[in-house]
C-alpha positions in Angstrom: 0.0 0.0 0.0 1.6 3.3 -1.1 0.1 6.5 0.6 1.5 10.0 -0.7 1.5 13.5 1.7 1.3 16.3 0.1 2.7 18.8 2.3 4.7 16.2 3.8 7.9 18.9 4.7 5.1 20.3 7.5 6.4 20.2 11.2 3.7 18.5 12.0 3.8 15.3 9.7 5.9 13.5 12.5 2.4 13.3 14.6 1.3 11.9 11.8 4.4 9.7 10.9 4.1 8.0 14.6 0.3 7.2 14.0 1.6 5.3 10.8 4.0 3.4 12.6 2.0 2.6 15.7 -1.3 1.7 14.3 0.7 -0.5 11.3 -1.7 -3.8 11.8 -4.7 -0.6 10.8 -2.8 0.6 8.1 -0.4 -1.2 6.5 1.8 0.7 4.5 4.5 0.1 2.4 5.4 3.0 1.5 5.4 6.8 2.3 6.2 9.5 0.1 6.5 13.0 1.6 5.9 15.6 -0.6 6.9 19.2 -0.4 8.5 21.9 -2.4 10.4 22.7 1.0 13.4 20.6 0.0 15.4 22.0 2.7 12.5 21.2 5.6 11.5 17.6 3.4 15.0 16.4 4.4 14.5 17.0 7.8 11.4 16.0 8.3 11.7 12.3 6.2 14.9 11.8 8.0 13.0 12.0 11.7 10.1 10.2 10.2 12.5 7.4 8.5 14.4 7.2 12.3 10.5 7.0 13.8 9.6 3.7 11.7 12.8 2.2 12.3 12.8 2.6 16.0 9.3 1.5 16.0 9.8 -1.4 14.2 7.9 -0.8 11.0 8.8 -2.5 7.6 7.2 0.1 5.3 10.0 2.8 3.8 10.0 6.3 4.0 10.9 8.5 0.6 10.9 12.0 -0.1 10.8 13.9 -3.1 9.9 17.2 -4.6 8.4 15.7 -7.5 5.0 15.9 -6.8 3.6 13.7 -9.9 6.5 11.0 -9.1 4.6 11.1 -5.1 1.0 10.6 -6.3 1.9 8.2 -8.9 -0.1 4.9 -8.3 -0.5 5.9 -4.8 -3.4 4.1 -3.0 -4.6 7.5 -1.2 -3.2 11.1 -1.0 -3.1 12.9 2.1 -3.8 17.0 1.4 -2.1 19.2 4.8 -0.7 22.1 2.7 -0.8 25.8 3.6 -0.2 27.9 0.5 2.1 31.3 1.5 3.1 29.7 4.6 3.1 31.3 8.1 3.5 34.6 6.6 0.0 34.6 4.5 -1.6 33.0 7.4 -0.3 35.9 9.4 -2.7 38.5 7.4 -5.1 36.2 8.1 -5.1 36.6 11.3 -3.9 40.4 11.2 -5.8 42.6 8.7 -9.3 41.4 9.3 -8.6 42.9 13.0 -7.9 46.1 11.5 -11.9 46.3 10.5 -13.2 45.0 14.0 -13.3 41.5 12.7 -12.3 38.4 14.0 -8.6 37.2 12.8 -8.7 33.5 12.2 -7.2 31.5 9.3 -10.2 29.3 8.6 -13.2 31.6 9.8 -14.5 34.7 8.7 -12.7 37.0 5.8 -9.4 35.1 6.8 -10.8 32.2 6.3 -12.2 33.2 2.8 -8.4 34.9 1.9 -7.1 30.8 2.8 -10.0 29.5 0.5 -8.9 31.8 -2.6 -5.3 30.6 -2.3 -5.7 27.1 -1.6 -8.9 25.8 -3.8 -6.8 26.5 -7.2 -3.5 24.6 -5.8 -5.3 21.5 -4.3 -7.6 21.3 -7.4 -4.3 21.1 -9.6 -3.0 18.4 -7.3 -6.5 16.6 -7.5 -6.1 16.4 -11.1 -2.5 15.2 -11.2 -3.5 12.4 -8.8 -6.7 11.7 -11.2 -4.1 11.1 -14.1 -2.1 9.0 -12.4 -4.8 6.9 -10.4 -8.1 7.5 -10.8 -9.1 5.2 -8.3 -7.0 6.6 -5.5 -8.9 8.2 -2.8 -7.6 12.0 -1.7 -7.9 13.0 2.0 -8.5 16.5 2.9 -7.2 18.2 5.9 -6.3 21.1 4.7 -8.1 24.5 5.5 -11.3 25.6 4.9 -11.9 21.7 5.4 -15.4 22.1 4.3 -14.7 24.7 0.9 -11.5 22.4 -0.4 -13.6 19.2 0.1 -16.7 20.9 -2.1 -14.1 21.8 -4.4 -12.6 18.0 -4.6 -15.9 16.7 -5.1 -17.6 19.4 -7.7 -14.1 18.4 -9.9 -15.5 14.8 -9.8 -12.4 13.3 -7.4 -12.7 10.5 -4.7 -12.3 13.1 -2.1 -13.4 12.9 2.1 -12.4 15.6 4.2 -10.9 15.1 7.7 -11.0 17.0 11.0 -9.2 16.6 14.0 -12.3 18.4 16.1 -14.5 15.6 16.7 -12.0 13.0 17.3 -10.3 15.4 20.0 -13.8 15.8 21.5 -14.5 12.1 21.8 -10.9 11.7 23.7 -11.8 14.8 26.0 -15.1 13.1 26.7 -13.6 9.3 27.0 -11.5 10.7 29.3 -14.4 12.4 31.5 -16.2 9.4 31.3 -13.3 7.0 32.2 -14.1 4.9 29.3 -12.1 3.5 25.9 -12.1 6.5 23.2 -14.3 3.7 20.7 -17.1 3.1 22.9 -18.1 7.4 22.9 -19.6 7.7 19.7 -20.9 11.9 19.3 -23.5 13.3 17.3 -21.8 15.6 15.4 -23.5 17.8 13.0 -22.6 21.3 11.4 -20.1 22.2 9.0 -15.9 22.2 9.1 -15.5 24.5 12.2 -19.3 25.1 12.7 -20.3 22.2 14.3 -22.2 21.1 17.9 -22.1 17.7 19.6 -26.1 16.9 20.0 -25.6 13.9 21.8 -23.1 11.8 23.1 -23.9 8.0 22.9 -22.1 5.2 24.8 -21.2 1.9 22.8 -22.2 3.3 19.4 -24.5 5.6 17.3 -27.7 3.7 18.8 -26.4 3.9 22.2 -27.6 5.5 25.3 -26.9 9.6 25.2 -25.2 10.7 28.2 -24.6 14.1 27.4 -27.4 15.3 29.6 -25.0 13.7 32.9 -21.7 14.8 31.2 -22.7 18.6 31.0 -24.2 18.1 34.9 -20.7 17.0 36.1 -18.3 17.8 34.0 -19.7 21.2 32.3 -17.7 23.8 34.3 -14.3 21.5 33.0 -15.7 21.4 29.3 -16.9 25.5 29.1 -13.0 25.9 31.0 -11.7 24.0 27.4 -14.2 25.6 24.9 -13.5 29.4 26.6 -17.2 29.7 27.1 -19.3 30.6 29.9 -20.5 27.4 31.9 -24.1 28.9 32.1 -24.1 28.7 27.8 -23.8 25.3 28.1 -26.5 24.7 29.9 -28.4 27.1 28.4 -27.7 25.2 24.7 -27.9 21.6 26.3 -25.1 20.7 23.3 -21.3 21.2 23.5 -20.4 23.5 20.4 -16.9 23.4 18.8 -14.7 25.6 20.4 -14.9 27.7 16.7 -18.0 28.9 18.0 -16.3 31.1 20.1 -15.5 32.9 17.1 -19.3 33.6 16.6 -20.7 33.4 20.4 -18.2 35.6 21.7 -17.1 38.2 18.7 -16.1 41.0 20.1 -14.3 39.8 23.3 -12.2 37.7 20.6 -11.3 40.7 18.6 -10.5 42.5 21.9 -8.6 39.3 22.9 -6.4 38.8 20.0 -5.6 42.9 19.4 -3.5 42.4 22.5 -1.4 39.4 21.4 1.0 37.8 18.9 -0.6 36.3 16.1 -0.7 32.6 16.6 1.3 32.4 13.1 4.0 34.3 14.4 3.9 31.8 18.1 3.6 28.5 15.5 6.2 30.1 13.0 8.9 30.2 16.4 7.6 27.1 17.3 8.9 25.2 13.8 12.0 27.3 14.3 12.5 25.3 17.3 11.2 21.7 15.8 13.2 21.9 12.7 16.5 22.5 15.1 15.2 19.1 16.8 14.8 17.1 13.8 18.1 18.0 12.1 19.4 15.5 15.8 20.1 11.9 14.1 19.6 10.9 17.6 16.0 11.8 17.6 13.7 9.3 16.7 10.4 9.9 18.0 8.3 13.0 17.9 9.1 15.4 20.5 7.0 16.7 22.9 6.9 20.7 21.7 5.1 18.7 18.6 1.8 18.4 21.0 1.6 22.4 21.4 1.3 22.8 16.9 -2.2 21.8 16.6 -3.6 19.0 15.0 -4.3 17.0 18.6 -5.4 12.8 16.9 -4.9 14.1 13.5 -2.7 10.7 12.7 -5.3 8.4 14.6 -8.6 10.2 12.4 -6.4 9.9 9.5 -5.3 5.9 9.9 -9.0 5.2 10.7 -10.4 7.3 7.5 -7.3 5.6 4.9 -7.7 1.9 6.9 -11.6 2.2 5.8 -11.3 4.1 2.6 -8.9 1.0 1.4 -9.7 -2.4 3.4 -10.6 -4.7 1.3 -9.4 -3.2 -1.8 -8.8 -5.8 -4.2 -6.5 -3.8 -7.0 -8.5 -5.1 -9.2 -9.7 -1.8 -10.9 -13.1 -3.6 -12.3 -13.9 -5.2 -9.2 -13.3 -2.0 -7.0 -15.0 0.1 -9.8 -18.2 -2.3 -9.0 -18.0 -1.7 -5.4 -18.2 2.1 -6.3 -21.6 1.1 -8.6 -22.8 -0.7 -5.3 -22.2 2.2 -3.2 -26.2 2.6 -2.7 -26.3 -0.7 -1.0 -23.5 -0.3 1.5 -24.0 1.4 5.0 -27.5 1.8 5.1 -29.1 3.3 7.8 -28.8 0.4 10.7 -26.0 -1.8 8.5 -22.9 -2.8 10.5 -20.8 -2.7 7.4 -18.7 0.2 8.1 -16.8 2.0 10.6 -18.3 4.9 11.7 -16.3 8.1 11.8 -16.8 12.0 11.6 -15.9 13.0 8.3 -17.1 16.1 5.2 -19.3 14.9 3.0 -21.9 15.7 0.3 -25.1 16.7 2.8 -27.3 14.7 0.4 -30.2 15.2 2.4 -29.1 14.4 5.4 -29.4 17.7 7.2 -32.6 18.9 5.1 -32.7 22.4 5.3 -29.4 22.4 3.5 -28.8 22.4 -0.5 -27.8 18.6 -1.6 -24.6 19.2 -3.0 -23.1 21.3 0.3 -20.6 19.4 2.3 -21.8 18.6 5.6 -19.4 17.4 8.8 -21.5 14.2 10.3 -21.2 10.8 11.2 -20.9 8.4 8.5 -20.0 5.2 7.8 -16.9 4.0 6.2 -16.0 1.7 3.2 -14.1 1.0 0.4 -17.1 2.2 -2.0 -16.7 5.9 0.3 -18.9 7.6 2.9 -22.5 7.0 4.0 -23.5 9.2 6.3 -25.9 8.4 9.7 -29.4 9.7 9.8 -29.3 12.9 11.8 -31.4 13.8 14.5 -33.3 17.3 14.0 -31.2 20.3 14.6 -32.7 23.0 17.0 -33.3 26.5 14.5 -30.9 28.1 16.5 -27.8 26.2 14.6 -29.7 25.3 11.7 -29.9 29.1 11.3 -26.4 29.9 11.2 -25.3 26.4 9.6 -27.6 27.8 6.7 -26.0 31.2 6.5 -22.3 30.1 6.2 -23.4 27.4 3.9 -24.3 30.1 1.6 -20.9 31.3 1.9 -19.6 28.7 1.2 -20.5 28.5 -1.9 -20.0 32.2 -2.7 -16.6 31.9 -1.2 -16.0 28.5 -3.9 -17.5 30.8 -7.2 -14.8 33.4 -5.8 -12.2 30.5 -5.4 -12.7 29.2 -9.2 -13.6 32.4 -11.2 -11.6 35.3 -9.2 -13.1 39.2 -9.3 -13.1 41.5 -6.6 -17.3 41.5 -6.6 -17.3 37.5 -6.2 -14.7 38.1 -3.2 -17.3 40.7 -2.1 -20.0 39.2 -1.9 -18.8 36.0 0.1 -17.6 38.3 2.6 -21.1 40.7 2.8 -22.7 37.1 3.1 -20.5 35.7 6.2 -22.1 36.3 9.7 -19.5 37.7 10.7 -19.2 40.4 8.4 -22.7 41.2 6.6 -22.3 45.5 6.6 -21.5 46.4 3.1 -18.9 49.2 3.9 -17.3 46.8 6.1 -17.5 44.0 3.4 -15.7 46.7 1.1 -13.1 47.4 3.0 -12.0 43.6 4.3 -12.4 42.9 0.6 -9.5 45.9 -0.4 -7.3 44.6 2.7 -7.8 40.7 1.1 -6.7 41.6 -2.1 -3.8 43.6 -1.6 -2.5 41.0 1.0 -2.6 38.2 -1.1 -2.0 39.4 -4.5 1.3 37.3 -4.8 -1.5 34.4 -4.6 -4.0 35.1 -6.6 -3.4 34.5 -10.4 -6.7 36.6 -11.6 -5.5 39.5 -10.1 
């Protein structure tokens, strides 16, 4: 089994590395190409992750290369984690918005949207590179706006899930809360990428009993504490909303809170300093501890999970799998077994109704080879429904702007986001985007 990264000279690929090599009876792999244009940060980071599978015992092999159609070539899935400009474009994300009283955030609000313009373009040229190589190979989406790149993916036509680390890190806050195993909390997770609330919280799988009533009773002050919310919201929403929501429930004292600090691009940028001056040691061969404050908390575990279920079973015939692909309205139905169930993007198709088909939803679904089926949802209260709605229909906007460019299209994405909607305001975020990111943007 051959699985490509793109992105792979990221500082945080050794998380991911040492979920490879520990969960090897999941997901077998014999080989990992690491991919990056970074040559001088690939070469550090495939000689830690080479050093990781060795000490751990893993027979797979670990290559690096700049070559991007040599990585994806007759790879079995491709892993998207890329950040197009680096720390220094996520930076004005997270600077310039603040300038207009708006949030700064890389993935949320006109930040967000500046991330989506860069990226859709690049990881749709990737998409089709992998397509020409192996149209059967399934890409895996982590990188930001999760929920815009995935729509993206799957408008072009590609064998494309996208993958967040939000729901898995809640289901190991709440196993450990609980005092049970991580795979017997199974959460009802509905929303979008980084808009998304935990309506129940089921013990021993999606039929289960939901405990989140006793969770928020005794453990509500601890889980607000994690979230930055006030205790009494939580009781007030009876659901545990991501902690992006704090973006939307608590605007102002954000923008307040993040005109008084360093950017978190500049803290993550002195972090890698750091981490690339650990993994240029030959004696290191595991990953370091400074990796847990980057981000990206179970990233590897979600992502082994997702690949192991994408491909088990996979027969490399390309008739036979294409057959499982025709069957695919016969696998996971509602109540089947077949499957492992995991939080994932997805077309909504119906499953939250209120929303257009073809959006891309963040739910429960169950895992195969033939792709994602997603769980029957339960109904979501108008207050979310309201606002999953509205940045829906950003979403989209924010995609036309992605693919066809023009400072109205940019416009009206951001006049359509919640947390922008004035139309001066909208005008002038739009003038800050554009002349940050003009490097970026080919239509300009």
């Amino acid at each position: 089994m051959k699985l490509a990264v793109v992105g792979g000279g990221s500082t945080y690929t050794p998380e991911l590395v040492d979920g490879f090599a520990r969960l090897r009876d999941t997901l077998p792999v014999s080989e990992l190409v690491l991919a990056d244009p970074a040559a001088d940060r690939l070469e550090l980071v495939g000689g830690l992750a080479r050093r990781i599978f060795a000490k751990q015992g893993h027979p797979g092999r670990v290559t690096t290369t700049s070559d991007l159609d040599a990585a994806v070539a007759d790879a079995d899935a491709v892993l998207l984690q890329l950040r197009v400009g680096g720390q220094t474009a996520r930076n004005g994300d997270e600077t310039w918005p603040l300038e207009c009283g708006c949030v700064g955030q890389e993935t949320t609000g006109a930040g967000g949207l500046a991330k989506a313009l860069r990226t859709v373009p690049v990881v749709l040229d990737i998409a089709e590179r992998v397509r020409r190589s192996n149209p059967d190979a399934w890409i895996i989406d982590f990188t930001n706006p999760v929920g815009i790149v995935t729509r993206a993916l799957l408008d072009a036509g590609h064998r494309a899930v996208g993958l967040c680390n939000v729901a898995i890190g809640l289901q190991r806050r709440f196993a450990a809360l609980l005092d049970v195993p991580a795979d017997q909390v199974h959460l009802d997770h509905y929303g979008l990428n980084h808009l998304s609330w935990e309506l129940g919280v089921r013990l021993g799988g999606p039929d289960g009993i939901d405990v989140l009533p006793g969770l928020l009773a005794d453990h509500g002050a601890r889980i607000a504490e994690d979230l930055r919310l006030p205790r009494d919201l939580l009781d007030r929403l009876g659901v545990v909303p991501s902690y992006y929501l704090r973006y939307f429930y608590a605007h102002d004292a954000v923008v307040d809170e993040l005109r008084g600090k360093p950017s978190r691009a500049a803290q993550v940028a002195a972090m890698e300093k750091e981490l690339l001056e650990m993994y240029a040691d030959p004696a290191l061969a595991e990953k370091p501890a400074l990796l847990a404050e980057r981000g990206g908390a179970f990233y590897s575990e979600a992502a082994v999970d997702l690949a192991a279920s994408l491909l088990r079973g996979a027969s490399g015939d390309a008739a036979a799998d294409a057959e499982a692909r025709d069957d695919f309205g016969a696998v996971g139905e509602p109540g089947s077994d077949e499957g492992e169930v995991q939080v994932v993007n997805i077309r909504n198709n119906g499953t939250l109704p209120f929303l257009p088909e073809d959006a891309v939803v963040e739910v429960p679904a169950r895992i195969t080879r033939a792709g994602a089926r997603p769980l029957p949802a339960p109904t979501v209260d108008p207050l979310y429904a309201g606002l999953i709605s509205g940045v829906t229909a950003y979403e989209q906007l924010a995609l036309d702007a992605a693919l066809n460019g023009g400072r109205e299209r940019v416009f009206r994405a951001l006049l359509a986001h919640p947390l922008v909607g004035q139309y001066d305001l909208a005008d002038q975020l739009t003038d800050r985007l554009l002349a940050h990111n003009r490097e970026h943007l080919a239509w300009l």
